[in-house]
C-alpha positions in Angstrom: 6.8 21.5 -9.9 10.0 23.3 -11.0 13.4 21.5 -9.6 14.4 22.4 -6.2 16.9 21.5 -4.3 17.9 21.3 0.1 21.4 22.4 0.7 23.6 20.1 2.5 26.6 21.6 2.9 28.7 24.8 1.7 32.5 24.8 2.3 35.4 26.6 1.1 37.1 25.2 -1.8 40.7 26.3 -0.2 41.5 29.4 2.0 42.6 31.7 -0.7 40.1 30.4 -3.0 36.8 32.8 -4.1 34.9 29.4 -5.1 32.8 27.3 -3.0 31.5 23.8 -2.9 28.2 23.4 -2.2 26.5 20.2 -1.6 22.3 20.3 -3.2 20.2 17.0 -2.6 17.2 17.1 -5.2 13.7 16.5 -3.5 10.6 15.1 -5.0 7.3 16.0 -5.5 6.4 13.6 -2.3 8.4 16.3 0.1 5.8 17.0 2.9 7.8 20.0 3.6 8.1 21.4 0.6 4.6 20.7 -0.3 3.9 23.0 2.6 5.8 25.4 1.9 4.5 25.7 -1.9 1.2 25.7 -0.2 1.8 28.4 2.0 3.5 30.3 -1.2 0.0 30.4 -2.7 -1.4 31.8 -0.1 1.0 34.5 0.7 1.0 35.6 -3.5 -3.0 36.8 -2.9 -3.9 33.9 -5.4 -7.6 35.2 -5.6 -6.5 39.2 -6.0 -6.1 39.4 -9.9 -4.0 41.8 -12.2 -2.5 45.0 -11.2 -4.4 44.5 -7.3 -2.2 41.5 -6.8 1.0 43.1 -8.4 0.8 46.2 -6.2 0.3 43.5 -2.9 3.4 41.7 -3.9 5.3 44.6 -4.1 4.1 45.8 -0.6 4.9 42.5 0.7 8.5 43.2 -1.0 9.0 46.8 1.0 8.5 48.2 -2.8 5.6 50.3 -1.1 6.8 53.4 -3.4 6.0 51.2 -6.7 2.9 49.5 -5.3 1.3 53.4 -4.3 2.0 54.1 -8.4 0.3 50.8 -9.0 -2.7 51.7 -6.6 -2.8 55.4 -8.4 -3.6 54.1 -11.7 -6.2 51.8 -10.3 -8.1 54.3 -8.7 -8.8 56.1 -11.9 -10.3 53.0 -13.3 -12.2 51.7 -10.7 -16.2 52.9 -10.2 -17.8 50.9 -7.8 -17.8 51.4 -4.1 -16.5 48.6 -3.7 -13.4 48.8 -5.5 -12.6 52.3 -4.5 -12.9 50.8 -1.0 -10.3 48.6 -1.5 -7.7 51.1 -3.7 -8.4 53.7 -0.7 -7.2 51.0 1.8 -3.9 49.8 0.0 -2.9 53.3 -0.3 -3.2 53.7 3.4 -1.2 51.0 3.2 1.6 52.5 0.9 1.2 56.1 2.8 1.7 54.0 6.2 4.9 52.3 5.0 6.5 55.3 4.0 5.7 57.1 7.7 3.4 59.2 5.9 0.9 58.9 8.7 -2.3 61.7 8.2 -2.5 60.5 4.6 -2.5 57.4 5.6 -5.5 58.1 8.2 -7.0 59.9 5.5 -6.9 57.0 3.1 -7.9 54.1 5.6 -10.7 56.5 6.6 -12.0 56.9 3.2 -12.5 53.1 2.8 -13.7 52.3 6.4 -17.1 54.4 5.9 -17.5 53.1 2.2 -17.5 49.6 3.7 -19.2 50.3 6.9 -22.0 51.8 4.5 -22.1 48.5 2.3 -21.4 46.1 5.2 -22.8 47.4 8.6 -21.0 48.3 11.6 -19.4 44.7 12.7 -18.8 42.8 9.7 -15.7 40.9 9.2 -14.7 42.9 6.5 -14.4 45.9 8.7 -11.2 44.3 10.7 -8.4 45.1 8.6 -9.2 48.7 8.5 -9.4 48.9 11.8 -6.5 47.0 12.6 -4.7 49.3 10.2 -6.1 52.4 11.4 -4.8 51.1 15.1 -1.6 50.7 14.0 -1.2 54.0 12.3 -2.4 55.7 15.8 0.2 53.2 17.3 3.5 55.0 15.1 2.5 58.1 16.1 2.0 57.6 19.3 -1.5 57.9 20.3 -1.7 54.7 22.2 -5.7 55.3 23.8 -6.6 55.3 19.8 -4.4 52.6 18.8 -5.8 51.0 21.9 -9.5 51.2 20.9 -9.2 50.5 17.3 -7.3 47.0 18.1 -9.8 45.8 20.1 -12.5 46.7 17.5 -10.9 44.4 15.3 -9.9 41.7 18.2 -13.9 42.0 19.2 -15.2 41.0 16.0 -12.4 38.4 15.0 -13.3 36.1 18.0 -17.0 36.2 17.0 -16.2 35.3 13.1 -13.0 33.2 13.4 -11.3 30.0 13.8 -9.6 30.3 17.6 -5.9 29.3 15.5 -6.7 31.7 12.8 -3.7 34.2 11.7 -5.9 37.1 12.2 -6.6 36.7 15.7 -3.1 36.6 16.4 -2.5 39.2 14.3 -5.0 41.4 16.8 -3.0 40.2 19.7 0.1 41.0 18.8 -0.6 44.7 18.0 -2.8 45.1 21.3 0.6 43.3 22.7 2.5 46.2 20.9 0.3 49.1 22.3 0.7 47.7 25.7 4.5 47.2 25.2 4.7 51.4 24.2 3.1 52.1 27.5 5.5 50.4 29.6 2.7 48.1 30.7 5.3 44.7 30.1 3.2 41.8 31.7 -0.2 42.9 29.3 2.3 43.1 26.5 3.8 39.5 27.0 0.2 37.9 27.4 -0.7 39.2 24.5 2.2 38.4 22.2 2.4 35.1 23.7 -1.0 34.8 22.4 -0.4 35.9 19.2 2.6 33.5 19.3 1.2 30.4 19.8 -1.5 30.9 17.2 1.5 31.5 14.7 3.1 28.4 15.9 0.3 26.3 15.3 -1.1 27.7 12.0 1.9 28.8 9.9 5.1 27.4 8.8 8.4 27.7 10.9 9.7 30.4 8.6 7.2 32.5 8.0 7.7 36.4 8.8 4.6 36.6 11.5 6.7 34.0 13.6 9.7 36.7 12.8 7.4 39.6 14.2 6.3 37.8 17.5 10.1 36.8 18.2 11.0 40.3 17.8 8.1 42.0 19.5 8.6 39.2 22.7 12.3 40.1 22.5 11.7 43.9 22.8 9.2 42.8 25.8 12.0 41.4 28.0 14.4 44.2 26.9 12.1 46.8 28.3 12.0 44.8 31.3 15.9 44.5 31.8 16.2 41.1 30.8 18.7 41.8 27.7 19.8 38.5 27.5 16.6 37.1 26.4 16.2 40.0 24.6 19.0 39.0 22.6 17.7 35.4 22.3 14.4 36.0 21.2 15.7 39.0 18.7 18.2 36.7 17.1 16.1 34.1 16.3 13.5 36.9 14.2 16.8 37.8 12.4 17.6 34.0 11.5 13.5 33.7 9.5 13.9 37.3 8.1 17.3 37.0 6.6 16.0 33.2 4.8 13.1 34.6 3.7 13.7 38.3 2.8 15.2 40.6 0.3 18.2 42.1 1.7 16.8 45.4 1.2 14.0 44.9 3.6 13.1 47.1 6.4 11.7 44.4 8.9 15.4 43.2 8.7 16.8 46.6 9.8 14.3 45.9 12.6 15.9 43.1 13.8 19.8 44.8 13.2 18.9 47.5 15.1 16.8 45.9 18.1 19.9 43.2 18.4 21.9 46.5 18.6 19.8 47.6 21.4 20.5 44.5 23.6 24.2 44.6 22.7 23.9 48.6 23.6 22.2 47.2 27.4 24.7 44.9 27.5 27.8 47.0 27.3 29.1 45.3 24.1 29.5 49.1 22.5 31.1 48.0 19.2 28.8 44.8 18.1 26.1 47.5 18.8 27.4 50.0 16.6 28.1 47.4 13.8 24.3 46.2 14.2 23.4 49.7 14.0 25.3 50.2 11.0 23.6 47.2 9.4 20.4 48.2 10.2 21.2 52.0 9.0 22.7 51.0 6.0 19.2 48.9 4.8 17.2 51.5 5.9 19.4 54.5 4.0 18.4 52.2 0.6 14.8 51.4 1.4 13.3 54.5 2.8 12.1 58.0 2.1 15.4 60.3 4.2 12.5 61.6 6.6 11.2 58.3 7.5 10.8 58.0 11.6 12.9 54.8 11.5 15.7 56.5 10.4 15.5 58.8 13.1 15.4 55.6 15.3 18.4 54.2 14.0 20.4 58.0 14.2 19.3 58.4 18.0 20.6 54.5 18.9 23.8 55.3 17.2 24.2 58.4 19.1 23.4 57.2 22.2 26.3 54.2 22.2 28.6 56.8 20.8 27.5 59.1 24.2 28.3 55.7 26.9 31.6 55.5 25.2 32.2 59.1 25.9 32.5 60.2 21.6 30.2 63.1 22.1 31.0 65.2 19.0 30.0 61.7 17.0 26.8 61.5 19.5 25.7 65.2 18.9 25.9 64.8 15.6 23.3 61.3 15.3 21.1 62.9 18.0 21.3 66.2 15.6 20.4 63.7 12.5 17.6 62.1 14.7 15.4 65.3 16.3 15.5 66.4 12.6 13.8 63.8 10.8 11.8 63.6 14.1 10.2 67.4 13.9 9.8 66.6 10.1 7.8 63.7 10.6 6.3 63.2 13.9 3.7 65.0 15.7 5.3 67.4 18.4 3.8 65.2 21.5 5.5 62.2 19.8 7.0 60.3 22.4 10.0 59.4 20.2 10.3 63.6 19.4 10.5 64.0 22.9 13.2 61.9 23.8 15.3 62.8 20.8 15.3 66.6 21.7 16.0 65.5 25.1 19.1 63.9 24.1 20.1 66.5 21.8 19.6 69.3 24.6 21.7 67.1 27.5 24.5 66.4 25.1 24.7 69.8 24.4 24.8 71.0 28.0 27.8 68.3 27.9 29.3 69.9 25.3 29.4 73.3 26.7 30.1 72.0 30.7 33.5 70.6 28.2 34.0 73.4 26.8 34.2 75.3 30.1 36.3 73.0 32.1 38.6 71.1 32.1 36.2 67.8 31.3 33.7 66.0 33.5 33.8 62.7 35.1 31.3 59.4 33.5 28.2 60.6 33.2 27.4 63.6 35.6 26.1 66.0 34.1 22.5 64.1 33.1 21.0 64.6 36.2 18.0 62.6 36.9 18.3 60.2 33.3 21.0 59.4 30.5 20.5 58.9 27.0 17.9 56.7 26.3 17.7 53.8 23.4 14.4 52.5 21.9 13.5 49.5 20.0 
């Protein structure tokens, strides 16, 4: 095993000084943590995918999903059997997803569902992860009844085949948990992430990023329901596993930035909101296509704190920035569309009502609902 080291301490050499101390203890090949940990390494490197498969999984599991589709590109010309093309048509779903390309992604996952319900038969294990996939591309674009059905395809046959700890299962909760979460139904969302949660926390190591993805999902759970300090809670502890374990780059921490912006945002703490948002804008800028729907996330947050604090030229102009990469890459029923060009449209109402008078009082002129954030 190559030398590693726990870190005891860092401190400040002196208060002007740019050197630090830090503190390593050296641990030995007897650490039962570390031995885990290596362990769980192994497994999360796809130690039985070989060659240019495993590269291009790697990189996915980096957020490199632009280099792993150029990866999966050249494998497809070189693969002939079913079975192979199967799996290539699957990981560039996978790339196509990442990127918010969403029909090829369909397309793709599609493609290598009915090769391998051909080779394997209609409930086979091996049919779970397109399904799962599938669900979760109907999820993004917001046809929950789809997403719906294609989750509990896969949750169907996992409790037949698996292990009632396995990872999978609670991978199956937690994206029912997210469907259920985008329909406003809060209590089915909890149950199920709290599923999917205890699973994790029995079968996986404390830092690992499916333990990230529950925190988060539970914290956007209780913001939906109005408890933003939870929220908060539950938000900031996904953050502390995703910024140990993650390049700095990646999007799942932009996730986090901008969801612990949302609960500062409910909150009333306007400017650590904004500085989340920033963070989470900033990572997202570097790591993603300029059309990508998360973008458009982060732009329509960042406008809507700029609205509460009364900035409206600075709020038209991220609620501008959001409905555009919204019509670009969203279908036009898209519950995320709808509320961007909602936003857009009342600000500028706002914007003309200040233009004719002499300005207008808090928040009056919304009518029935103000500007509205989403996680």
């Amino acid at each position: 095993m190559h030398t590693v080291f726990r870190i005891r301490d860092i401190k400040q050499l002196d208060e002007n000084s740019r050197l630090w101390q830090v503190d390593l203890t050296l641990t030995s090949d007897h650490d039962p943590e570390l031995h885990v940990l290596t362990e769980r390494i192994r497994e999360e490197t796809f130690p039985y995918n070989e060659g240019w498969e495993r590269l291009g999984l790697i990189l996915m599991r980096l957020g490199q999903s632009g280099k792993a589709e150029e990866v999966y590109e050249m494998m497809l010309e070189q693969v002939s059997k079913d079975s192979e093309k199967a799996g290539v048509y699957h990981q560039i779903g996978w790339t196509k997803q990442d990127k918010g390309d969403y029909k090829e992604a369909i397309t793709f996952y599609e493609k290598s569902l009915e090769i391998r319900q051909k080779l394997l038969g209609p409930n086979h294990p091996g049919l779970t992860k397109s399904y799962n996939n599938i669900g979760l591309v109907y999820h993004s674009m917001g046809v929950y009844s789809q997403a719906l059905s294609y989750h509990e395809k896969a949750l169907e046959i996992r409790q037949k085949s698996l292990h009632p700890d396995d990872p999978e299962l609670a991978s199956s909760y937690n994206n029912i948990g997210m469907v259920y979460e985008n329909m406003s139904d809060y209590s089915k969302a909890l149950s199920h992430y709290r599923k999917a949660l205890e699973i994790r926390q029995k079968s996986l190591p404390s830092n690992h990023p499916e333990l990230a993805s529950s925190y988060n999902n539970i914290g956007n759970t209780y913001g939906g329901m109005g408890e933003n300090s939870k929220e908060l809670l539950y938000h900031e502890k996904a953050l502390e596993i995703r910024q140990k374990i993650l390049p700095p780059d990646h999007p799942d921490l932009a996730f986090s930035y901008n969801n612990i912006g949302s609960a500062y945002a409910e909150m009333g703490e306007y400017t650590k909101a904004l500085s989340s948002f920033a963070l989470a804008i900033e990572i997202r800028q570097k790591s993603l296509p300029p059309n990508h729907p998360d973008l458009a996330l982060s732009y329509n947050s960042i406008g809507t704190v700029y609205e509460i604090m009364g900035n409206y030229p600075e709020a038209l102009s991220f609620y501008e920035r959001a409905a555009d990469i919204g019509q670009r890459s969203l279908p036009s029923n898209h519950p995320h569309l709808q509320l961007y060009i909602k936003n857009l449209e009342n600000m500028r109402k706002a914007m003309i009502k200040i233009f004719y008078s002499s300005g207008i009082a808090g928040g009056g002129v919304w009518g029935d609902s103000g500007p509205s954030l989403i996680n």
